[in-house]
MDAnalysis code that builds the backbone (N, CA, C; Angstrom):
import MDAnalysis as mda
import numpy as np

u = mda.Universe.empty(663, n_residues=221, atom_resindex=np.repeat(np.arange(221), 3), trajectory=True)
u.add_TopologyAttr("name", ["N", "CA", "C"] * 221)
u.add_TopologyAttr("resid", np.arange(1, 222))
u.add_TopologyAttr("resname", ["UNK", "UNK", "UNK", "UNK", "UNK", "UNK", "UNK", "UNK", "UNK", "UNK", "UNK", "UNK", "UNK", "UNK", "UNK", "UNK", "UNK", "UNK", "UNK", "UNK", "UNK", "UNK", "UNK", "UNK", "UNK", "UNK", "UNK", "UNK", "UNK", "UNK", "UNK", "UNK", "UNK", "UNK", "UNK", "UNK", "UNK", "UNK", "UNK", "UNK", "UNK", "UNK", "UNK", "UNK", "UNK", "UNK", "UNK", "UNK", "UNK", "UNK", "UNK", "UNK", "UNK", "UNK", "UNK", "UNK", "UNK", "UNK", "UNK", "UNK", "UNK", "UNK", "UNK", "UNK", "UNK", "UNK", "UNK", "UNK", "UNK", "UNK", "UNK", "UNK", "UNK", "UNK", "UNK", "UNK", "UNK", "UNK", "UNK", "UNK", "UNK", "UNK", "UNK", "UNK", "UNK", "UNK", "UNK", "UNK", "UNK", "UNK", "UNK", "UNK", "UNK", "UNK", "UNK", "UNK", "UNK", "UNK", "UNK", "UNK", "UNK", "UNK", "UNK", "UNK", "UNK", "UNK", "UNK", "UNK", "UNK", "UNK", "UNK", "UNK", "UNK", "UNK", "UNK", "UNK", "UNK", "UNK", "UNK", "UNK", "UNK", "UNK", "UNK", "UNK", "UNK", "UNK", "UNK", "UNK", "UNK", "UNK", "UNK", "UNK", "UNK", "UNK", "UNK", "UNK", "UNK", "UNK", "UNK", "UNK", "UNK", "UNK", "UNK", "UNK", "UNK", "UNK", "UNK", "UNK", "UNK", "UNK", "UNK", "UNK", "UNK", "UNK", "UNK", "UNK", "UNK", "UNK", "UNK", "UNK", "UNK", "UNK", "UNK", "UNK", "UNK", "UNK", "UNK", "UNK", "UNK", "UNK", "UNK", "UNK", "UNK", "UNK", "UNK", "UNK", "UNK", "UNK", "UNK", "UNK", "UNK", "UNK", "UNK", "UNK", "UNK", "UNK", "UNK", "UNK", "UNK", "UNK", "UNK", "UNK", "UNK", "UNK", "UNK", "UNK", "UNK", "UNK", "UNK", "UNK", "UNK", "UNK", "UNK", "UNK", "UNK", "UNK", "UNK", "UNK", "UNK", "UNK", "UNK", "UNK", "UNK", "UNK", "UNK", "UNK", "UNK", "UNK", "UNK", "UNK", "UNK"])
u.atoms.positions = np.array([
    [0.853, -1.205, 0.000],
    [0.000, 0.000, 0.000],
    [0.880, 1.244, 0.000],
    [0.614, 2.382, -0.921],
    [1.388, 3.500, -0.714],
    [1.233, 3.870, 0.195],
    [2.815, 4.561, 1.155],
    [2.883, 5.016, 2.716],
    [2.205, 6.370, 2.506],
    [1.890, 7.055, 1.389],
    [1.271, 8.615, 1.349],
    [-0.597, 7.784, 1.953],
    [-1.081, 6.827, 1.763],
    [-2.466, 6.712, 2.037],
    [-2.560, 6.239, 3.236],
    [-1.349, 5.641, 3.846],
    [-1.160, 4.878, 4.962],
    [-1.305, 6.475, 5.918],
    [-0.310, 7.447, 5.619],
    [-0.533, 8.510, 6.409],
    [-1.714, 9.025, 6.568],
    [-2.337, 9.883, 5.489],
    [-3.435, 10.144, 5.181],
    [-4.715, 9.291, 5.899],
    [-4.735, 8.152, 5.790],
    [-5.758, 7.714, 6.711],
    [-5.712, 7.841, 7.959],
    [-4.069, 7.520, 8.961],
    [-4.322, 7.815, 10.250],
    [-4.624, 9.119, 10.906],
    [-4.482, 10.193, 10.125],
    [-4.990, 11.734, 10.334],
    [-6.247, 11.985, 10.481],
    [-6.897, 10.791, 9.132],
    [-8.473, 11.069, 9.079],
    [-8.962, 10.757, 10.326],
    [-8.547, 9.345, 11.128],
    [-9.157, 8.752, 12.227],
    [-8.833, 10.042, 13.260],
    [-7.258, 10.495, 13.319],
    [-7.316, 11.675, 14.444],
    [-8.162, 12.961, 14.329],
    [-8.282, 13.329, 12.854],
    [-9.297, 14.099, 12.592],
    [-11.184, 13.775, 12.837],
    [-11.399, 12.744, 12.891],
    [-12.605, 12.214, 13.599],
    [-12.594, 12.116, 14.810],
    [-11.585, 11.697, 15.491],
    [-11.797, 11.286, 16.641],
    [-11.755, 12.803, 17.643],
    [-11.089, 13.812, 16.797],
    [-10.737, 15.066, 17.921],
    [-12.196, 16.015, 17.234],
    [-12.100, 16.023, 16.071],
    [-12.789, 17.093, 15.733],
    [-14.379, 16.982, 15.690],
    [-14.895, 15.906, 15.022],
    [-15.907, 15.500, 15.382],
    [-16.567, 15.794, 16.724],
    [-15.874, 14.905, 17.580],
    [-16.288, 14.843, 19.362],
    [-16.605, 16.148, 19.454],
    [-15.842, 17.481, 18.984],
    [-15.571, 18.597, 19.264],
    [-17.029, 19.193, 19.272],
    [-17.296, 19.178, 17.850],
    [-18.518, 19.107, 17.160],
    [-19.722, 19.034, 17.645],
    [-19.705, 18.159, 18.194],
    [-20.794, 17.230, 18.817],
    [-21.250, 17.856, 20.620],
    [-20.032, 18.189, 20.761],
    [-20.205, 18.796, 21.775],
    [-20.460, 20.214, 22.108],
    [-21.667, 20.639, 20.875],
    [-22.157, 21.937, 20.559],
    [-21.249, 23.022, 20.391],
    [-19.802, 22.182, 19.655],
    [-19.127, 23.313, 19.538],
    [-18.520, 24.530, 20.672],
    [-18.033, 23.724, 21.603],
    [-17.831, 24.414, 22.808],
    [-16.844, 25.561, 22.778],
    [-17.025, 27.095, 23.285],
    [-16.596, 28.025, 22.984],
    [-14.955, 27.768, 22.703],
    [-14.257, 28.158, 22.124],
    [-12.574, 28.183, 22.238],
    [-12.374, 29.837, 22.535],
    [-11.289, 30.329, 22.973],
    [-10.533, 31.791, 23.312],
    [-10.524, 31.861, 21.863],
    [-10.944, 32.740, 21.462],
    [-10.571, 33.502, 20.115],
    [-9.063, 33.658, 19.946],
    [-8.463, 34.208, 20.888],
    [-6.854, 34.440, 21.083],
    [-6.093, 35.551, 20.401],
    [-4.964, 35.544, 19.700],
    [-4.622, 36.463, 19.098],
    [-4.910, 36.353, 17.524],
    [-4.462, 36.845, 16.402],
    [-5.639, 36.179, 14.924],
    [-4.149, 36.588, 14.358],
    [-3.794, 34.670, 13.958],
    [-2.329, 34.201, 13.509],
    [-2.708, 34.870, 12.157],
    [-3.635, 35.005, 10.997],
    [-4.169, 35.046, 9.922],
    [-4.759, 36.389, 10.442],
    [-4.610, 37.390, 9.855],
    [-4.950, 38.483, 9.809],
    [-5.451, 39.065, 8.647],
    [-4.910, 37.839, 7.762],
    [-6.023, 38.558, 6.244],
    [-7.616, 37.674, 6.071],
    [-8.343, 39.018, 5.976],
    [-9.801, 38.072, 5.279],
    [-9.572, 37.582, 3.671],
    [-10.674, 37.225, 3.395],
    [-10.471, 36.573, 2.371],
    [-11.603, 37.479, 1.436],
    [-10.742, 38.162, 0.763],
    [-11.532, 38.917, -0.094],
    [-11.357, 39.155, -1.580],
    [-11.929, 39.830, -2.490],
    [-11.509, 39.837, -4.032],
    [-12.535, 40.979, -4.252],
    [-11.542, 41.528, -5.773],
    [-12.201, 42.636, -6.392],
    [-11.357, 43.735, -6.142],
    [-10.916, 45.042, -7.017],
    [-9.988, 45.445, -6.529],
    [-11.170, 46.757, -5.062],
    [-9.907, 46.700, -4.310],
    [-9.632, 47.377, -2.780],
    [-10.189, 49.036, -2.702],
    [-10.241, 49.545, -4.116],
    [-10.312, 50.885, -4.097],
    [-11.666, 50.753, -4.352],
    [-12.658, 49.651, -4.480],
    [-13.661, 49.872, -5.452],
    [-14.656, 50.950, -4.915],
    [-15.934, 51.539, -5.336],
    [-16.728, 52.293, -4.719],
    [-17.378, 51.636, -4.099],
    [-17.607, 50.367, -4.061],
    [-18.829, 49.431, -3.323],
    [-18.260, 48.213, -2.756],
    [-18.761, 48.395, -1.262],
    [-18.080, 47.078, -0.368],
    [-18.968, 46.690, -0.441],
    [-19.055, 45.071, -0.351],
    [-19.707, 44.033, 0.417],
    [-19.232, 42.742, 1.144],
    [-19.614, 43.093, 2.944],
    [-18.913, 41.705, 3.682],
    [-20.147, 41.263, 3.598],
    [-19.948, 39.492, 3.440],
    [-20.940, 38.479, 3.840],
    [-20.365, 37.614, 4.851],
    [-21.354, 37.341, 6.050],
    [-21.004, 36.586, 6.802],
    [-21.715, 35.461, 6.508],
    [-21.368, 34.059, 6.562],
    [-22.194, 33.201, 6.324],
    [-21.387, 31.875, 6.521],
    [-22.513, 30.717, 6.055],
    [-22.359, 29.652, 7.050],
    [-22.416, 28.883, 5.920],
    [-21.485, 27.565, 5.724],
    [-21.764, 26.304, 4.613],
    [-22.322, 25.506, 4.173],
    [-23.152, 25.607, 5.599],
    [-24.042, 24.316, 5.450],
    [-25.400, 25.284, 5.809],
    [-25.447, 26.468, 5.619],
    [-27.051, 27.076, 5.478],
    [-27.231, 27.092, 3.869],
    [-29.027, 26.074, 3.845],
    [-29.655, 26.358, 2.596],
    [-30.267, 28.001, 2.212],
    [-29.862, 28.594, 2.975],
    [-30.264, 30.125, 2.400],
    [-28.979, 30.717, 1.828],
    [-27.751, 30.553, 2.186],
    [-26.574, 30.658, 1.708],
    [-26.387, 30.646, 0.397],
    [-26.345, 29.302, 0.351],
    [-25.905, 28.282, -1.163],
    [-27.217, 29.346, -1.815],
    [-28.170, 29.527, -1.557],
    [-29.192, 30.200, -2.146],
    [-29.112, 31.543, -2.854],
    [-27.883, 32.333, -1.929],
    [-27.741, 33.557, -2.562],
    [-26.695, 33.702, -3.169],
    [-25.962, 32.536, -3.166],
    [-24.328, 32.214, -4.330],
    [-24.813, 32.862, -5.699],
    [-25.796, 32.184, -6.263],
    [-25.686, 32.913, -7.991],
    [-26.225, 34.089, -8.094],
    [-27.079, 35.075, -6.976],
    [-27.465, 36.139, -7.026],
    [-26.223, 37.036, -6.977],
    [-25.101, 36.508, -5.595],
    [-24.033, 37.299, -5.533],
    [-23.163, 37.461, -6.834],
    [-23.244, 36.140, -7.294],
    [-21.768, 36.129, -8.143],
    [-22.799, 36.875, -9.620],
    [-23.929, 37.081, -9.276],
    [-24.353, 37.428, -10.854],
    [-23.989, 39.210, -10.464],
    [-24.293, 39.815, -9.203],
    [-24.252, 41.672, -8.793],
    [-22.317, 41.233, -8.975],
    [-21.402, 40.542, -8.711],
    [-19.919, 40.695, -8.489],
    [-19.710, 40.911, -10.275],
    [-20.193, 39.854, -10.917],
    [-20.303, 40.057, -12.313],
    [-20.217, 40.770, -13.120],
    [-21.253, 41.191, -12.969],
    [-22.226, 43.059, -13.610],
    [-20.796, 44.039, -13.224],
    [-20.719, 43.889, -12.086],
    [-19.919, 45.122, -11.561],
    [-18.489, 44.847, -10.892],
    [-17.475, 44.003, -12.108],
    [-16.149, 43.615, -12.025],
    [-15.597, 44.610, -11.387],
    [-15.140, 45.548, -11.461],
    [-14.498, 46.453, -11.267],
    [-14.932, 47.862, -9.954],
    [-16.170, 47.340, -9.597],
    [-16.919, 48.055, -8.783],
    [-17.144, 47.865, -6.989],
    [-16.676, 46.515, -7.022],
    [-17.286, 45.523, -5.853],
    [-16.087, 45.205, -4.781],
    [-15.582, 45.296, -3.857],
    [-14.846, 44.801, -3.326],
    [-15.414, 43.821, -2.021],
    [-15.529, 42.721, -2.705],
    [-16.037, 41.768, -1.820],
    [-15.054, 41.112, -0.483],
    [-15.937, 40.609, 0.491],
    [-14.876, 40.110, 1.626],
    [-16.075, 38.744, 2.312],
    [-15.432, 37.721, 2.316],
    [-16.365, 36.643, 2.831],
    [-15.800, 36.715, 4.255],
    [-17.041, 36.299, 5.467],
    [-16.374, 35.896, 6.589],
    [-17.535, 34.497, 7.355],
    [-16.461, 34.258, 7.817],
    [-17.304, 32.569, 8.684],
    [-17.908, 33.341, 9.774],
    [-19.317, 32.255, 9.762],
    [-20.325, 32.432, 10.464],
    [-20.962, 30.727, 10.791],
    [-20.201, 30.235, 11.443],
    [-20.836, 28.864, 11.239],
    [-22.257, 28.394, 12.471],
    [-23.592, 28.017, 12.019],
    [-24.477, 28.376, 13.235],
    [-24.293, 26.981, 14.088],
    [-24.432, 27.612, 15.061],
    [-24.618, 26.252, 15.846],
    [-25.413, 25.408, 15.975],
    [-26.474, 25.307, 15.315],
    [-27.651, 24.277, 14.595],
    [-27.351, 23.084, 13.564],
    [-26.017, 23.609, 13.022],
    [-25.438, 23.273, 11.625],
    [-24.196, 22.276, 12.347],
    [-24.265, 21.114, 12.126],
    [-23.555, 19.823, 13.015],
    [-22.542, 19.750, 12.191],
    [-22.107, 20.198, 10.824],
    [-20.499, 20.092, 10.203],
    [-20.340, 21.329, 9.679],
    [-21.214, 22.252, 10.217],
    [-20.633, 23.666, 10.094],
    [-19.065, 24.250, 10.331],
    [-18.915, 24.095, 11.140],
    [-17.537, 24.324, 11.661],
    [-16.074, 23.742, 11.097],
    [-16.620, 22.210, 10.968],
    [-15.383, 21.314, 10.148],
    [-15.285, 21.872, 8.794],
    [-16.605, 22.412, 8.376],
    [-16.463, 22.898, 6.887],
    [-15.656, 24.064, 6.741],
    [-16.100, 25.091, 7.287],
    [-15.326, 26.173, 7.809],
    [-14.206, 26.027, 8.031],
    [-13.430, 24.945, 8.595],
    [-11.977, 24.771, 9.178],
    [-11.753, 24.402, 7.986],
    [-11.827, 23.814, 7.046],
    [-11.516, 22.873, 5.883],
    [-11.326, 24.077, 5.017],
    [-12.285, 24.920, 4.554],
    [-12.203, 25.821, 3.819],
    [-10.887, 26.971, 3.863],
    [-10.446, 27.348, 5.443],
    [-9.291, 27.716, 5.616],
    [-8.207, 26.401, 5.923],
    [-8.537, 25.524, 6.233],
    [-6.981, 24.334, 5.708],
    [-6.742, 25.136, 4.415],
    [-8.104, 25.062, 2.928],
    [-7.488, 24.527, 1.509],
    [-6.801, 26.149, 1.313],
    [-7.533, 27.373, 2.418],
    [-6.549, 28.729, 2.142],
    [-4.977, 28.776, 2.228],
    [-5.200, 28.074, 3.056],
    [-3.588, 27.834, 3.401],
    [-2.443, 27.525, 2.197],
    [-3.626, 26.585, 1.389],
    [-2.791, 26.323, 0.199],
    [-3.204, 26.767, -1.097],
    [-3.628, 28.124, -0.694],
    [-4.196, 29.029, -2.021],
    [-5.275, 28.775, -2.520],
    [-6.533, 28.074, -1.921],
    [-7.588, 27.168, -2.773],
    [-8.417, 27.528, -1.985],
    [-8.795, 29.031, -1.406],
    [-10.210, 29.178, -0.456],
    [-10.987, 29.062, -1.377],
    [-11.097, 29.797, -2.563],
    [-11.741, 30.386, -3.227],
    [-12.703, 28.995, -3.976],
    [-12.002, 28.413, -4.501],
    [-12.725, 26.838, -4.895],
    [-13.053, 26.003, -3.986],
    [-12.441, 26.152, -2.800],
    [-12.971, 25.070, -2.120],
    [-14.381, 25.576, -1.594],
    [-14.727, 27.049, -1.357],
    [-15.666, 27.472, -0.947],
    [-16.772, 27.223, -2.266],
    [-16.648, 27.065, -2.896],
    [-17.229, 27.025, -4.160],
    [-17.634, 25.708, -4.224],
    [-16.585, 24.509, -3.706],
    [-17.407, 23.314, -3.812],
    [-18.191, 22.945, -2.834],
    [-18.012, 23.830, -1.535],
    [-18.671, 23.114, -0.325],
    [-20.315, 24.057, -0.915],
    [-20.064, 24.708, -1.346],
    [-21.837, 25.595, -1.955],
    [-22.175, 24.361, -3.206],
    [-21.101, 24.354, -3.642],
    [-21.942, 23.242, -5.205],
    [-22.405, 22.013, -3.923],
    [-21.849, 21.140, -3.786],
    [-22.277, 20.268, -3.406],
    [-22.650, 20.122, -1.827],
    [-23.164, 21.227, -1.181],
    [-23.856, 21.233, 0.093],
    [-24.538, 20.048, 0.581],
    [-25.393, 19.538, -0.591],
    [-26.632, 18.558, 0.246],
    [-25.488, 17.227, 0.308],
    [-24.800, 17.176, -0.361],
    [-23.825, 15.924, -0.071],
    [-23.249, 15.657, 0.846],
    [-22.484, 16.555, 1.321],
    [-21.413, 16.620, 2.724],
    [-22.335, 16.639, 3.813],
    [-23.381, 17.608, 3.928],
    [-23.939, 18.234, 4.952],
    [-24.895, 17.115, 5.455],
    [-25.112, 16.292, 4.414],
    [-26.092, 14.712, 4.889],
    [-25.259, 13.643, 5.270],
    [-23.777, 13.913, 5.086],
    [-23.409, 12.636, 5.319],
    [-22.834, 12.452, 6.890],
    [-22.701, 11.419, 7.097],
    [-22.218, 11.023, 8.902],
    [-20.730, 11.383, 8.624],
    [-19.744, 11.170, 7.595],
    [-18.453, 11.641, 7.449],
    [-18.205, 12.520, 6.641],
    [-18.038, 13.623, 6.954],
    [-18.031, 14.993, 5.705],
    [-17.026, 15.389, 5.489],
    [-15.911, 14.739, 6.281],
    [-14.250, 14.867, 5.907],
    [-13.896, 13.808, 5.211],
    [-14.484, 12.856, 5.020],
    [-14.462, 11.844, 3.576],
    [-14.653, 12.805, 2.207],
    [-15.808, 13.902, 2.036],
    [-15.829, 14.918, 0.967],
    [-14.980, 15.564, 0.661],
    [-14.586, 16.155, 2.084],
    [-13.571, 17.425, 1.642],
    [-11.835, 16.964, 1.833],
    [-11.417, 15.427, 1.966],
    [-11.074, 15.334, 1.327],
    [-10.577, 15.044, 0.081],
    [-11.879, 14.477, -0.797],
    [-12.119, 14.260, -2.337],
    [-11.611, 15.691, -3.069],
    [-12.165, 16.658, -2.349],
    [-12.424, 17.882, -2.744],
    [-11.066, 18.427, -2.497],
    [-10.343, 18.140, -1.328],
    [-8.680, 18.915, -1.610],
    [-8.024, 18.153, -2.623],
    [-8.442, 16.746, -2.853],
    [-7.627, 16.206, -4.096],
    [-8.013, 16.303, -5.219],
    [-9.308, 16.662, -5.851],
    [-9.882, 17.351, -7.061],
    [-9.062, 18.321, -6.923],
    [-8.820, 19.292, -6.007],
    [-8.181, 20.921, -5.940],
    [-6.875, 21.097, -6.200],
    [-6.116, 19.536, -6.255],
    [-4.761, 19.382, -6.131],
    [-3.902, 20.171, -5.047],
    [-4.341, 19.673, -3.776],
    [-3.720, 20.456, -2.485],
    [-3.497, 19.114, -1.968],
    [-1.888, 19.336, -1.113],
    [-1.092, 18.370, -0.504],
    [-1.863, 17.500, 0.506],
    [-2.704, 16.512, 0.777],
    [-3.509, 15.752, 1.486],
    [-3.099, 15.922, 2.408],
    [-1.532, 15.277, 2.915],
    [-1.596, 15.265, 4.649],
    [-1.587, 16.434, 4.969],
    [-1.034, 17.599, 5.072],
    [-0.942, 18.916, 5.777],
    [-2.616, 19.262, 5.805],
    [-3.169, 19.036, 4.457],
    [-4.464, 19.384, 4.779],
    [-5.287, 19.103, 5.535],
    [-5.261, 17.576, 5.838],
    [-6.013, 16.698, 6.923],
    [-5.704, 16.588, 7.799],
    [-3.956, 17.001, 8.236],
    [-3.790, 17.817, 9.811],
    [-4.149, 18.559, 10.321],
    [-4.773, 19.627, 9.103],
    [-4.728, 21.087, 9.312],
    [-6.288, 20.890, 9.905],
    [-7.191, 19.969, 9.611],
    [-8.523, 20.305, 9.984],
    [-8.694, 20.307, 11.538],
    [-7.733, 19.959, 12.212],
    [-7.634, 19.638, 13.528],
    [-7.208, 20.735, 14.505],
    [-6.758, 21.505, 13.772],
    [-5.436, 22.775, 14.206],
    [-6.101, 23.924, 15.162],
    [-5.671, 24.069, 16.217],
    [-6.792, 25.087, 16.810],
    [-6.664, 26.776, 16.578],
    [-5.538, 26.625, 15.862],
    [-5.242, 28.643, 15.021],
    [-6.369, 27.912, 14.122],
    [-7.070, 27.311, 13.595],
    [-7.784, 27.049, 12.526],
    [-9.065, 27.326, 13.463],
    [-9.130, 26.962, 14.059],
    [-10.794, 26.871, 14.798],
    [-10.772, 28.407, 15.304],
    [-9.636, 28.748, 15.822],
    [-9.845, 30.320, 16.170],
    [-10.213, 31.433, 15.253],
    [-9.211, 31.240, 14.140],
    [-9.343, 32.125, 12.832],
    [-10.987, 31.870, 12.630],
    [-11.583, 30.953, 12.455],
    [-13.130, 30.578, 12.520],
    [-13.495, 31.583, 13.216],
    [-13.376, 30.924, 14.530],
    [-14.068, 31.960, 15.905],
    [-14.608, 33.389, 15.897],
    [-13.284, 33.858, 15.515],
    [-12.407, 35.468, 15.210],
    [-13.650, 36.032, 14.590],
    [-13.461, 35.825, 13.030],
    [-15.122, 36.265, 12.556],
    [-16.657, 36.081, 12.602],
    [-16.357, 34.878, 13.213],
    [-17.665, 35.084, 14.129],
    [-18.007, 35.899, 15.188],
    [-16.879, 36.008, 16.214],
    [-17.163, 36.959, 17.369],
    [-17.285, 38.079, 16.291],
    [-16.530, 38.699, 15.428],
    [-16.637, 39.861, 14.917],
    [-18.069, 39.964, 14.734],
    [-18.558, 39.150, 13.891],
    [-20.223, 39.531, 13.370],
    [-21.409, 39.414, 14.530],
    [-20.995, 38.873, 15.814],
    [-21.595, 38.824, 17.037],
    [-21.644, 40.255, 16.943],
    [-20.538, 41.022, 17.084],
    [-20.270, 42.319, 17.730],
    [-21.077, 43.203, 16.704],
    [-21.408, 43.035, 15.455],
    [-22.231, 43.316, 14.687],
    [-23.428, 43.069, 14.581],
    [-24.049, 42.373, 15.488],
    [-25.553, 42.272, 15.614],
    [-25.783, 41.119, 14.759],
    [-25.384, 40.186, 13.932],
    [-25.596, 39.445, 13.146],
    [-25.982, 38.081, 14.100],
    [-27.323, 37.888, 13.397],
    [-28.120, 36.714, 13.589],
    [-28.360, 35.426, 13.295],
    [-28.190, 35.542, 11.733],
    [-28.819, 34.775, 10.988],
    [-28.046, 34.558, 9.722],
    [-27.781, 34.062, 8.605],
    [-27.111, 33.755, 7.489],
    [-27.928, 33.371, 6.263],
    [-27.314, 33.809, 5.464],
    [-26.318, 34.905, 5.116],
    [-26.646, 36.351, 5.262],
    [-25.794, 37.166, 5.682],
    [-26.277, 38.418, 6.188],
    [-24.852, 39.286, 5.498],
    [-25.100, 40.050, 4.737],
    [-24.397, 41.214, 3.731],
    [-24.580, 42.534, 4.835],
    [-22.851, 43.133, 3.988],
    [-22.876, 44.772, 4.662],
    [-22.534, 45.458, 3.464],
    [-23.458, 45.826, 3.086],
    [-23.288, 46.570, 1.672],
    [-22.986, 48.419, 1.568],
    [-21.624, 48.471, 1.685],
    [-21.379, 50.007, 1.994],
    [-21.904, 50.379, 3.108],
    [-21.870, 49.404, 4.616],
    [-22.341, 49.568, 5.611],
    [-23.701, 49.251, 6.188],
    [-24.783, 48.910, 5.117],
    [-26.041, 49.041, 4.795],
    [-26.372, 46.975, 5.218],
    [-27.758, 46.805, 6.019],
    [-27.431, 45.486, 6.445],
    [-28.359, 44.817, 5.356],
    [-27.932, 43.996, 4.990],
    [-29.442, 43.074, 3.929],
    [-28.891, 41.579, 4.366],
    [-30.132, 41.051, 4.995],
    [-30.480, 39.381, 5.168],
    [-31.060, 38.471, 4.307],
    [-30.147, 37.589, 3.896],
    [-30.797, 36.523, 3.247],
    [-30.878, 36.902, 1.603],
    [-30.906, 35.653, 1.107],
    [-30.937, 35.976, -0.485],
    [-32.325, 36.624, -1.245],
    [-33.398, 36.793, -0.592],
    [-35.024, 37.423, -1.165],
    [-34.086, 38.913, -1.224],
    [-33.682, 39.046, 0.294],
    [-33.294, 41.020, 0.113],
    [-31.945, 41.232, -0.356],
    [-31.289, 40.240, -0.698],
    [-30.031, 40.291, -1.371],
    [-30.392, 40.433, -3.092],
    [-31.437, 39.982, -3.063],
    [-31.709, 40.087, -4.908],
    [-32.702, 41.398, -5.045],
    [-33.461, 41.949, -4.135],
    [-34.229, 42.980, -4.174],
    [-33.605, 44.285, -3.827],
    [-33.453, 44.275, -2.608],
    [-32.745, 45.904, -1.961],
    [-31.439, 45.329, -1.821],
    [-30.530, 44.862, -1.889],
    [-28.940, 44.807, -1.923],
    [-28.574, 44.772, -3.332],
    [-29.471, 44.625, -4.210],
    [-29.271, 44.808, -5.681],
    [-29.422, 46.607, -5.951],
    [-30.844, 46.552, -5.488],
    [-31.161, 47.959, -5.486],
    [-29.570, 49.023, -5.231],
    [-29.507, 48.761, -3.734],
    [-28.459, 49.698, -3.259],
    [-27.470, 49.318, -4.267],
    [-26.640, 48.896, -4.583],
    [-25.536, 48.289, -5.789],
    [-25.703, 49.894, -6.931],
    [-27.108, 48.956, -7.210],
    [-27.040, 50.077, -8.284],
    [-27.460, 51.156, -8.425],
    [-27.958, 51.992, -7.208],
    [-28.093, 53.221, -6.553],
    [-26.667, 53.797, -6.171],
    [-25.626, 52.898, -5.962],
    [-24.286, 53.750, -6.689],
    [-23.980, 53.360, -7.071],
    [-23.732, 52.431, -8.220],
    [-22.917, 52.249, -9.701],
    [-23.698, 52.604, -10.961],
    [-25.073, 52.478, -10.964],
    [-25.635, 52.628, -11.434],
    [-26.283, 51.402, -11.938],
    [-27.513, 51.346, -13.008],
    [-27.463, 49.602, -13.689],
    [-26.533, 49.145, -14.608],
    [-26.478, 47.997, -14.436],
    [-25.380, 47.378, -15.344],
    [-25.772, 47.471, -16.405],
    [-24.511, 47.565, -17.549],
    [-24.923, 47.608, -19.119],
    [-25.544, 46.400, -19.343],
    [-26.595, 46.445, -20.881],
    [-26.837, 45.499, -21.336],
    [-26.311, 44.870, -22.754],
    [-26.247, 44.178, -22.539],
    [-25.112, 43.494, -23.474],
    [-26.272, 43.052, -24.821],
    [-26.018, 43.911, -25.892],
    [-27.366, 43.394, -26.912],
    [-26.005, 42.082, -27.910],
    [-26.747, 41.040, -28.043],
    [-26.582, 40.151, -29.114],
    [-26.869, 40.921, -30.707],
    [-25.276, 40.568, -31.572],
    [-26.191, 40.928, -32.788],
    [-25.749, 40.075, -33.897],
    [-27.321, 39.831, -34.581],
    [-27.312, 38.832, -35.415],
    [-25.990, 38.389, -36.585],
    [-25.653, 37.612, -36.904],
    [-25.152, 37.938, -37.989],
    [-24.915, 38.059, -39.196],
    [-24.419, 38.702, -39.935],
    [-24.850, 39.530, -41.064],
    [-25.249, 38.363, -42.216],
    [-26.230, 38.567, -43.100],
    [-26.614, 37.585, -44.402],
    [-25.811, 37.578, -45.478],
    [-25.653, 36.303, -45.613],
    [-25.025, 36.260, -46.806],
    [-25.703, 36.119, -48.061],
    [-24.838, 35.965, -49.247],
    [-25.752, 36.267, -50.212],
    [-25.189, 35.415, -51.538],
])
């Protein structure tokens, strides 16, 4: 048997056996501590005229819900948007947290951005199953990220803190519920007011997005 799977599996069992329990045990507070990771995870350039933080959670079906609304307003307005994601994992949500930790493991190795992308594509998969670190790690090896560091990393408690960190932050922000947007300061909940008035505001300062006309092409003869 290759010694790379031989490793890889005994991590998974320490990664079940610590993190799971953890889990299970309603997620029992950790010290936030000092924040080893000091960058959020954001895109779009920095100067833009229009912020938006989302706090939100992986395994909320209202979430995954407002993914193609967001990425369709980030779209429209490339150059306009300076987006910033932050973890919000609820405590209702039983692999909330591991997902969350997983998502900053695959940062670690440059891959937030997709891995967050697959834990939204394929939500109902992971989020139903009894082992959801069986997914994500399918998903760091689709991503081509180094397995063992990754499947150590889900265990790591700068990992659970960096979690923490933005959560206490959005505590301190009044935030309730997920997904919950700060749009140039402005609060909009959930994907109904994320496609109605967080669209609105968008384009109450950028204006509406162009429309892109199709044109036929020309007859020949």
């Amino acid at each position: 048997m290759n010694p790379r799977y031989i490793i890889t599996g005994a991590l998974l069992v320490v990664v079940l056996a610590g993190g799971i329990y953890a889990l299970r045990k309603n997620q029992a507070p950790l010290s936030a501590g000092p924040r080893e990771n000091s960058s959020a995870h954001s895109k779009g350039p920095k100067t833009a005229p229009v912020t938006i933080e989302e706090f939100s959670d992986f395994q909320c079906p209202a979430c995954q819900k407002a993914e193609p609304t967001l990425k369709k307003i980030m779209a429209d307005y490339p150059d306009g948007i300076y987006f910033t994601f932050r973890h919000f994992p609820l405590a209702g949500h039983q692999w909330s947290g591991i997902a969350h930790q997983a998502a900053e493991c695959a940062a670690g190795q440059g891959k937030f951005w997709e891995f967050h992308d697959k834990l939204y594509d394929e939500q109902p998969l992971w989020s139903g199953s009894a082992n959801p670190v069986e997914f994500f790690l399918r998903y760091g090896r689709d991503l081509g990220l180094d397995l063992d560091p990754f499947a150590a990393c889900l265990n790591d408690q700068k990992i659970k803190r960096r979690v923490l960190l933005d959560k206490t932050e959005g505590e301190a922000m009044k935030v309730q519920s997920t997904p919950t947007f700060f749009i140039n300061g402005e609060r909009v909940v959930g994907p109904v007011e994320l496609e109605n008035k967080g669209r609105a505001k968008v384009e109450s300062l950028l204006g509406k997005p162009p429309v892109l006309m199709s044109i036929p092409p020309e007859k020949t003869t």
